[in-house]
N, C-alpha and C positions, 0 to 999 in steps of 0.2 A: 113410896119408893124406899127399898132397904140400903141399908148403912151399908157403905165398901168394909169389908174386914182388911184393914191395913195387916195385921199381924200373920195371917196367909200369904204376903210380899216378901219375897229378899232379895237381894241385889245379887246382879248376876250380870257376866258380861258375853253379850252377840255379838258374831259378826256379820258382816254382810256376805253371801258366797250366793252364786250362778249354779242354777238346777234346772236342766230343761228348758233354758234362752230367759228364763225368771231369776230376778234378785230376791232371793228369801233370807232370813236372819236364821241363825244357827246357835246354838251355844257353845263357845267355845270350849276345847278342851280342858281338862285336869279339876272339872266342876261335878258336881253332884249329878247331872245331867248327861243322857248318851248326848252326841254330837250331831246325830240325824232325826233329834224332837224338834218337832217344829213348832215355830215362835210366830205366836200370831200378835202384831203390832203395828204402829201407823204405817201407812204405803211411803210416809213423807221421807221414811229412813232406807226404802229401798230406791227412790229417787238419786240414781249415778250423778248427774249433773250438782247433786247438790255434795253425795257422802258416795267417794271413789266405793269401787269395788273391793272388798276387803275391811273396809271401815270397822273396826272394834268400838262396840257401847257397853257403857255400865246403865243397866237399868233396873226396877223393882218389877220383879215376874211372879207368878203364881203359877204352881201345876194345878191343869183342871182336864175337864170335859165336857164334850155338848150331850148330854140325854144318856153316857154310856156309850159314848165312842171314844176313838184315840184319844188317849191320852195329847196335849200340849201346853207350852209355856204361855202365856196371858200378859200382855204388857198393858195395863190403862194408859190406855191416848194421854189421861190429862196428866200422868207423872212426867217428874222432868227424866230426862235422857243426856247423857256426858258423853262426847265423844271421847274412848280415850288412845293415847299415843300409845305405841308399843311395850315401851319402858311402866307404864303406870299399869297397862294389861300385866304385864309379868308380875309386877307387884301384887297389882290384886289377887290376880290366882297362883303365886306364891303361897299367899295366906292363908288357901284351902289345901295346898296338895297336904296328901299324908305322908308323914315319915315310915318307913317300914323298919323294923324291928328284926 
């Protein structure tokens, strides 16, 4: 079995949004990422009854691909996942936006 490359991870924050009657994670805006790559990760976090709709996470994702198809974001099941509040979303991707000149 080969080694996870932890160093292909960064944190990045999803949210939860409704496509087609389906809860799927998204990447939030003002990130390195378009906002309509889709995030493949546990079902547990598309579970409404558990995390409202809308729900923001900080997680560790990788860009990848199956065989040479679309491109998406990769969350390992076994990383931890942080709900976060709005205030703490803004802050985090504060830290990315870029200043323009």
């Amino acid at each position: 079995m080969m080694a996870r490359d932890i160093y292909a991870y960064r944190q990045l924050v999803v949210e939860s949004v409704e496509e087609g009657g389906r809860v799927v994670m998204r990447p939030a805006s003002g990130q390195a990422y378009a906002t309509d790559l889709n995030v493949h990760c546990s079902r547990h976090l598309s579970d409404t009854s558990v995390y409202p709709l809308g729900t923001v996470f900080l997680v560790n994702a990788k860009l990848t691909d199956r065989l040479g198809g679309d491109q998406y974001l990769y969350v390992w099941h076994g990383d931890e996942i942080k709900v976060l509040s709005d205030s703490e979303a803004e802050v985090f991707l504060g830290a990315y936006r870029r200043v323009r000149l």
